[in-house]
C-alpha positions in Angstrom: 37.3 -85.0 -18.9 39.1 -81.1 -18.7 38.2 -79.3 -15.7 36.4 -76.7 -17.8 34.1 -79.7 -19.4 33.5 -80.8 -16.0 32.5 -76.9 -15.1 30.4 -77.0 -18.3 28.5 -80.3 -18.0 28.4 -81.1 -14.3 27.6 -78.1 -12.2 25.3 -75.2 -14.3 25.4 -71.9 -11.8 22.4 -70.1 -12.3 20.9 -66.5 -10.6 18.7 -68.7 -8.7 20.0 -72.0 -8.0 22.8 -73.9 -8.1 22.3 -77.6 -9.8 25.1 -80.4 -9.1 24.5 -83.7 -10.8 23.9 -86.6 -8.2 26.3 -89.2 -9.6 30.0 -87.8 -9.9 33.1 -87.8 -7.8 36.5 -86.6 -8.1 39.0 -88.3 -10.8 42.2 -90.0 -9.5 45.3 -88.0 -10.6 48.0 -89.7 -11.4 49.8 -86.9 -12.1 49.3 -85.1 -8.9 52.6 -84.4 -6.8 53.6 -87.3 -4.6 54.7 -87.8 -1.4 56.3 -90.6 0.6 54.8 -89.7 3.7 52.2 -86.7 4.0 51.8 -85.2 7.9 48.5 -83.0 8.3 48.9 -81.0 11.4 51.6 -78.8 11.8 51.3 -78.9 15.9 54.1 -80.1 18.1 53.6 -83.8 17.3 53.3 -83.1 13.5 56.5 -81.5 12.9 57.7 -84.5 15.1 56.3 -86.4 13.2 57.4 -84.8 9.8 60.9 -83.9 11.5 61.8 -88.1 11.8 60.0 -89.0 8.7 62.3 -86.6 6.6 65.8 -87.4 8.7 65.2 -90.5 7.6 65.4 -89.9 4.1 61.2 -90.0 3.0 60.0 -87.2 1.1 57.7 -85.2 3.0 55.0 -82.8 3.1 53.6 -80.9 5.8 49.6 -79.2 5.5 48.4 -77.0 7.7 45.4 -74.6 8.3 46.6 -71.9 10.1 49.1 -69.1 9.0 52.5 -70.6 11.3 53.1 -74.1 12.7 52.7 -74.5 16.2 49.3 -75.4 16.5 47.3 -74.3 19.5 49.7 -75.0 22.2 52.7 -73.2 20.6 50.6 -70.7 18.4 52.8 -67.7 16.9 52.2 -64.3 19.1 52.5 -60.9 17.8 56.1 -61.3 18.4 56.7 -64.3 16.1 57.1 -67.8 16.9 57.7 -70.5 19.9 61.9 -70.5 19.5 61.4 -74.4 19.5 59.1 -74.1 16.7 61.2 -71.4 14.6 63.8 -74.1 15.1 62.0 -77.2 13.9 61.0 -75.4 11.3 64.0 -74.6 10.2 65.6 -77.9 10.4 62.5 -78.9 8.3 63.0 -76.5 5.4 66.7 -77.9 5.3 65.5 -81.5 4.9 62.9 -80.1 1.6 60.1 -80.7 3.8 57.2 -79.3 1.9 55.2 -76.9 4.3 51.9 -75.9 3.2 50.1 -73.4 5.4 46.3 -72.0 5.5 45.6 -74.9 3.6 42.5 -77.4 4.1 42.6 -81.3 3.2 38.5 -81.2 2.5 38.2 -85.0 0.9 40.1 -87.6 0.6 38.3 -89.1 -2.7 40.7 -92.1 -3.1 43.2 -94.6 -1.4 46.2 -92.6 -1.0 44.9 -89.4 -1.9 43.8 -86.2 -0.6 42.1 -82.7 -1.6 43.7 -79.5 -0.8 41.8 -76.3 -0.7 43.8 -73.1 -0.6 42.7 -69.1 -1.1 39.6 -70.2 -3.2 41.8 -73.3 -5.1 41.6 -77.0 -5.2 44.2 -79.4 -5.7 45.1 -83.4 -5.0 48.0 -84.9 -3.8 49.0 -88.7 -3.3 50.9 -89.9 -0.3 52.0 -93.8 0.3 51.9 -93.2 4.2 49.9 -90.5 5.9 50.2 -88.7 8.9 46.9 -87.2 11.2 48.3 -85.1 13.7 44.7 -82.8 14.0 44.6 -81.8 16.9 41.0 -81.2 18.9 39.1 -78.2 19.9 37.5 -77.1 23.0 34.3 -78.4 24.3 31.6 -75.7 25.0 28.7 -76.8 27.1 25.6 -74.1 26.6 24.5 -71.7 29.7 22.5 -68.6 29.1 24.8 -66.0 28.0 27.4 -68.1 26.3 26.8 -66.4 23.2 27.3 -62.4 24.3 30.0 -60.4 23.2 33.3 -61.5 25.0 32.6 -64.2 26.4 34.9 -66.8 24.6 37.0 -70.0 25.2 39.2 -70.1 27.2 42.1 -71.1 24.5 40.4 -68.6 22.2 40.4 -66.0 24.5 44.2 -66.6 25.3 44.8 -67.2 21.3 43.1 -63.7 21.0 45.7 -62.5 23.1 48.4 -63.3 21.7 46.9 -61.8 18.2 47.1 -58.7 19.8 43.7 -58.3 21.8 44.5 -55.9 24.6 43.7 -57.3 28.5 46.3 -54.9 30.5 43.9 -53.6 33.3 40.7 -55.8 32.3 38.8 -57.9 34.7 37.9 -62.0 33.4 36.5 -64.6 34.8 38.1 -67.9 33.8 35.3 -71.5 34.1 35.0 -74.6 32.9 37.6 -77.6 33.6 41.2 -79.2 33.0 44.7 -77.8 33.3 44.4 -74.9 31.0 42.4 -73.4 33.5 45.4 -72.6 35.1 47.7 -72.4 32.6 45.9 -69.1 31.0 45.1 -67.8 34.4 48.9 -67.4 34.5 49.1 -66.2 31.3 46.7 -63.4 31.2 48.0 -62.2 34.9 51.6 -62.0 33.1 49.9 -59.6 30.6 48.3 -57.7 33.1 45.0 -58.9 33.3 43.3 -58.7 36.5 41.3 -62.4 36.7 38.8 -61.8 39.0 37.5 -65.4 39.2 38.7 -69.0 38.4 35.7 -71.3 38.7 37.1 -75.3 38.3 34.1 -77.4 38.0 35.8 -80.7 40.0 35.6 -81.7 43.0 38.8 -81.8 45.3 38.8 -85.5 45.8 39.0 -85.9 42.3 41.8 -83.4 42.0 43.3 -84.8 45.0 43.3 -88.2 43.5 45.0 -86.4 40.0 47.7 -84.7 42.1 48.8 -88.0 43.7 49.1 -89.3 40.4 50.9 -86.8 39.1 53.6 -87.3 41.4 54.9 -89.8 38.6 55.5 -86.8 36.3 57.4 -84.8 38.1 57.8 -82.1 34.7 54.3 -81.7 35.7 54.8 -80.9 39.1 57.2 -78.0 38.5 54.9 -76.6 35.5 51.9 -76.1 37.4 54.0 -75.4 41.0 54.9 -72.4 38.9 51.7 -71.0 37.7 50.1 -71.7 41.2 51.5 -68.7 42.8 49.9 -66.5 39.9 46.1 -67.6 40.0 45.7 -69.5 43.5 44.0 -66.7 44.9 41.8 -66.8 42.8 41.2 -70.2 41.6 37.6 -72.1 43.5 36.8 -75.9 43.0 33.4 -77.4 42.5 32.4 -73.9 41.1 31.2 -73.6 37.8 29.1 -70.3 35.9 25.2 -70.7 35.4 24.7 -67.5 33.6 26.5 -64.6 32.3 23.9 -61.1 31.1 24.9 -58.3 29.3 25.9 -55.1 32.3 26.1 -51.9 29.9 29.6 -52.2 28.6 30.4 -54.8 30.9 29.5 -58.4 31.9 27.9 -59.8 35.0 28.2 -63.7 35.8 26.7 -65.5 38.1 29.1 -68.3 39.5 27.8 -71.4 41.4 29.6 -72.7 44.3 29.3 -74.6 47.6 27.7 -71.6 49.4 25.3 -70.8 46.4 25.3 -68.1 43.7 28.2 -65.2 43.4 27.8 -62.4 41.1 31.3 -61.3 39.1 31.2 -58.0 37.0 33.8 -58.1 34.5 34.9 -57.5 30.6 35.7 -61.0 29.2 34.6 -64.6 30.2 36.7 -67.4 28.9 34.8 -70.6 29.6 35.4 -74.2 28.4 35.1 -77.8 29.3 38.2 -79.6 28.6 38.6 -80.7 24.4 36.8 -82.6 21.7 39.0 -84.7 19.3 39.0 -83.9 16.0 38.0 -86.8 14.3 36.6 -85.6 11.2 39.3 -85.9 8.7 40.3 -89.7 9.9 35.8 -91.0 9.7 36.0 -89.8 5.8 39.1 -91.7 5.5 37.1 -94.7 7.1 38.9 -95.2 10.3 37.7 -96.7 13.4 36.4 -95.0 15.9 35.7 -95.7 19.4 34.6 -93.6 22.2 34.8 -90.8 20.5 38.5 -91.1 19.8 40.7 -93.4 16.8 41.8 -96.7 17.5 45.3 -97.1 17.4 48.0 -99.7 17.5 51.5 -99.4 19.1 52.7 -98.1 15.4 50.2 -95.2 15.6 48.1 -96.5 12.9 44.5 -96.7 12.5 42.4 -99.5 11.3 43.5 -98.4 7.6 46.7 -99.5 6.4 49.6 -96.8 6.2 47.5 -94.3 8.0 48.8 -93.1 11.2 46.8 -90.9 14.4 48.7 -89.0 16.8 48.4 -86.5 19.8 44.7 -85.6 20.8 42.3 -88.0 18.5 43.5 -91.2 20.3 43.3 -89.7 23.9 43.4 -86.1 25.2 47.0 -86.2 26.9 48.3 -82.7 25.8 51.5 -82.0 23.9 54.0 -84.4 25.7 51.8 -87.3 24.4 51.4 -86.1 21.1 55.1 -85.6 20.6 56.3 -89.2 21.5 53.3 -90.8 19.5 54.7 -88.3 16.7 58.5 -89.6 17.0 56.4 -93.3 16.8 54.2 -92.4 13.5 57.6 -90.2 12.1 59.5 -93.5 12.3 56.9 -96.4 11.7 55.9 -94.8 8.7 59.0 -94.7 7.2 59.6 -98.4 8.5 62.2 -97.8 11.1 62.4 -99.2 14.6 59.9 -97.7 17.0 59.5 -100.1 19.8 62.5 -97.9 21.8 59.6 -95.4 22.3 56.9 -97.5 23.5 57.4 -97.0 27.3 57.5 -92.9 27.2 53.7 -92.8 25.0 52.7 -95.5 27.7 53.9 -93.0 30.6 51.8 -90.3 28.4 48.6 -92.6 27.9 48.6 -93.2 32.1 48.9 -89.5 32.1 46.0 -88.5 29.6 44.1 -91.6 31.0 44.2 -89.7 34.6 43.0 -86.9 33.6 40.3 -87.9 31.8 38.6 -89.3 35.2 39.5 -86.3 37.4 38.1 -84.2 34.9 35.3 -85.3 33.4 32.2 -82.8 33.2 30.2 -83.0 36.0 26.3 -83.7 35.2 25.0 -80.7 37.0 26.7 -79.0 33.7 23.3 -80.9 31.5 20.9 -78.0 33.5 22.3 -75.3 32.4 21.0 -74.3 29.6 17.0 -73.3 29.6 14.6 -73.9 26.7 15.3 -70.7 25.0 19.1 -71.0 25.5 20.7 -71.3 22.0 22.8 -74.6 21.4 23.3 -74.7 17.7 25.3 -71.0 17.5 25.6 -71.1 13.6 21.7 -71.7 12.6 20.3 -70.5 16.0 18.6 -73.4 17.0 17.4 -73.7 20.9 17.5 -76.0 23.4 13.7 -76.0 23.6 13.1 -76.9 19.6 15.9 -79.4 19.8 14.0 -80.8 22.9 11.1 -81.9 20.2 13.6 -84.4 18.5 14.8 -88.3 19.3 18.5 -88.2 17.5 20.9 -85.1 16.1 19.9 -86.6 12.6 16.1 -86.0 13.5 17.3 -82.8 14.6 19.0 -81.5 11.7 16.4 -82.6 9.0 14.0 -80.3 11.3 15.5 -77.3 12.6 19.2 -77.3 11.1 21.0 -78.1 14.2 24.7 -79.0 12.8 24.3 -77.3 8.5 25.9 -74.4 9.8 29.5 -73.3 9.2 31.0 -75.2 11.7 29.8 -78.6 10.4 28.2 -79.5 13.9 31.9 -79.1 15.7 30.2 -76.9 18.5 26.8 -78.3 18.8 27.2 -81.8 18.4 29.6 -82.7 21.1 27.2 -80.4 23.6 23.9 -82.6 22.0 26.2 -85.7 23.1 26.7 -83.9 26.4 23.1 -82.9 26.8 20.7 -85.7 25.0 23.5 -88.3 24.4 22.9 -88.2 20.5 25.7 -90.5 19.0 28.2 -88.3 16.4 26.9 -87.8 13.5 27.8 -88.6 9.9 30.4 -86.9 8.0 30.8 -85.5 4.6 33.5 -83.8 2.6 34.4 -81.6 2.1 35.4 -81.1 5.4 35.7 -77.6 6.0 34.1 -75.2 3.7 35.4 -74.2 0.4 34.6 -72.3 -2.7 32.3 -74.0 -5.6 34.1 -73.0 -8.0 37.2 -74.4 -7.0 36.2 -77.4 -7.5 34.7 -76.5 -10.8 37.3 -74.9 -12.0 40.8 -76.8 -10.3 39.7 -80.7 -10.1 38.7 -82.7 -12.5 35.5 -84.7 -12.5 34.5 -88.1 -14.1 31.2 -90.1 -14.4 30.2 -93.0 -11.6 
């Protein structure tokens, strides 16, 4: 069946509704492009990943959603990108590495094969060996306030940044948990930011008991012995914000600490609680799951065979593990010897392992947010009509908590947090596309 039969006698678009017949899925196209080994995730362990897969000798393609590689920890500024990334990237082109950016995988319809969406297009590809290198995104825990005008993550407030959002003079408080904390209190003092507040959530015998370990990592040591200088006057453990309100132009939070509540004005809050995986993509393609994270063997691949995880959705352990399980997945799918890297992603795991613990959100965090605090941000659902239902499924055939935009990526990890719902189900497409790209680019066929 064309594409343009499919248009005519599977979906009928009408000024009121929209009609999709029940019983159809996407055709398998053998004669879409081909790939030895497809990477998805263009982040520091992706083009590792793709880098080793391409020197030795597999043909490779690279997909990305944003507009440069880099992924979040090496995202370009307005200046252009990382020089280690402008590098990789350049050995990549010279090995025909196929680099697709601002493009989606939203299904993966068959074995060995995936749906790209571009600029309103759909397309399919086939791979024999693929690559998840998708990174996570940060956790946000609802408080009242979370939802005002500048008061963002605290890696989307430093992405922001370094898109050009101006900070030279202006006063933000900085909350939530983990080593990033730090690592954008340095960053927005260096671009002149006055950072009034640094609130960690942990306590100092759990951060005590992560320094110790950390003495095995002694890269680790020097990063953060260099930012301390920057942000240690400012930087308070067991502190955490309960509420930020609206102050004319400005923003007043209320910080929790040992001696009670402290009021901070200021003009931006970044707050977040350490990262969610982002497990999406590797569920649809039936892989197992544990814990929230993939399940992995010491080749990097999942419980589906010639499908590899790396970096974040097996363990948070930041970009030093997800380079070495990279190099791992870059040369097991290409069936070379791997076992030489075996002991580094171990000394990573113990690393992201540790952190975990001393980390971990702390459960005066659940009592927060009050019954007319929003958790659902995309359908405006509140704590208080969530409070009516037993599961997040419950939930959403009631009140819409998780249809929005984001596909439940904010809410559902705070309903975990909050109510302990389990993750819910997921459908493609994955991230949201145009109808009538798939109307118009992929074919259809009967069940």
């Amino acid at each position: 069946m064309s594409a343009a039969s499919a248009s005519t006698e599977w979906i009928k678009l009408g000024p009121a509704s929209l009609h999709v017949r029940k019983e159809w899925r996407f055709g398998p196209l053998t004669n879409a492009k081909a790939y030895d080994v497809v990477v998805v995730g263009a982040g520091p362990g992706g083009l590792e990943a793709a880098l080793i897969a391409a020197q030795n000798g597999a043909k490779v393609c690279l997909v990305d959603e944003n507009q440069a590689e880099g992924g979040q920890i090496f995202r370009a500024s307005i200046l252009g990108k990382h020089p280690d990334v402008a590098a990789t990237v350049d050995r990549l082109r010279q090995l025909k590495v196929e680099i697709l950016l601002e493009t989606a995988v939203v299904d993966a319809p068959f074995s060995g094969q995936l749906t790209l969406a571009n600029n309103g297009r759909c397309w399919q590809i086939r791979y024999k060996s693929l690559v998840l290198a998708v990174g996570a995104r940060e956790l946000f825990l609802p408080y009242p306030g979370w939802t005002l005008p500048n008061v963002f993550g605290i890696g989307g407030l430093q992405a922001l940044v370094k898109s050009g959002l101006e900070v030279q003079g202006k006063r933000v408080v900085l909350a939530g948990t983990g080593p990033l904390l730090m690592a954008v209190g340095a960053y927005l003092v260096d671009h002149g930011a006055k950072v009034a507040r640094i609130a960690e959530q942990a306590e100092l015998s759990s951060l005590a008991k992560f320094l110790f370990q950390l003495m095995r990592f002694p890269a680790k040591v020097i990063q953060g012995s260099s930012l301390l200088p920057k942000i240690v006057a400012t930087y308070r453990l067991r502190s955490w914000i309960e509420q930020v309100q609206q102050n004319g132009t400005t923003l007043r939070v209320s910080v929790r600490n040992r001696s009670g509540l402290k009021e901070i004005e200021c003009d931006f809050v970044g707050c977040s609680f350490g990262f969610e995986p982002s497990i999406e993509l590797p569920m649809v393609l039936g892989c197992a799951i544990k814990g929230g994270f993939v399940q992995v063997d010491n080749r990097q691949q999942t419980s589906v065979p010639g499908i590899f995880c790396i970096g974040e959705p097996t363990g948070i352990g930041g970009v030093d593990k997800a380079v070495v399980e990279g190099r791992i997945a870059g040369l097991a799918s290409t069936s070379c010897d791997y076992k030489v890297e075996l002991p580094l992603r171990a000394k990573w795991v113990a690393f992201a392992e540790a952190m975990e613990v001393a980390f971990r959100p702390r459960q005066e965090l659940r009592e927060l947010a009050r019954s007319e605090t929003i958790v659902c941000r995309c359908e405006d659902v509140t704590l208080g009509q969530l409070a009516e239902w037993g599961s997040s499924r419950a939930a959403k055939l009631q009140t819409r908590c998780g249809m929005g935009v984001c596909q439940g990526r904010i809410c559902g990890p705070a309903t975990r947090f909050l109510m302990d719902w389990e993750h819910g189900s997921v459908r493609p497409p994955i991230s949201p596309i145009p109808l009538i790209g798939l109307a118009e680019e992929i074919n259809f066929e009967k069940e």
